[in-house]
N, C-alpha and C positions, 0 to 999 in steps of 0.2 A: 747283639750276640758278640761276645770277643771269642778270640782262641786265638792261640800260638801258633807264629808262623816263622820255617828256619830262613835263614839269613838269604839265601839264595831268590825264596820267593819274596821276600820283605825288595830285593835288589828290584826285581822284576815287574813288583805292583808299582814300588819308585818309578818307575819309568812312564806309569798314566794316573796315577793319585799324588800330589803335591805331599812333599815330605816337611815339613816346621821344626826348625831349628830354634828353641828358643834362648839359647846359649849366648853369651855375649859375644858384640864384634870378631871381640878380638878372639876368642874360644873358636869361633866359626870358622876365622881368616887361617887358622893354626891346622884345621879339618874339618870336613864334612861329608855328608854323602853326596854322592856326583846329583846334582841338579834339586839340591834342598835347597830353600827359602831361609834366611836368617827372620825370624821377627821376636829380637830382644824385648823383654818384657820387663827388665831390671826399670827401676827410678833414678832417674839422674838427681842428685841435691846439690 
């Protein structure tokens, strides 16, 4: 089931469901949500 949820309760469920950042490092380092997980997905060559 999905549906849309506004910002406040997206904050709120953040706080007992792990949020995944998959943005790079350095994207992360720049900003995130208070207590998200970075797990970069990009290919290093």
């Amino acid at each position: 089931m999905n549906r849309q949820i506004e910002a406040g309760e997206f904050i709120e469920l953040s706080k007992t469901i792990p949020v995944l950042d998959v943005r790079s490092p350095h994207e992360f380092t720049e900003g995130h949500i208070p207590g998200a997980v970075n797990l970069c997905t990009q290919w290093r060559l």
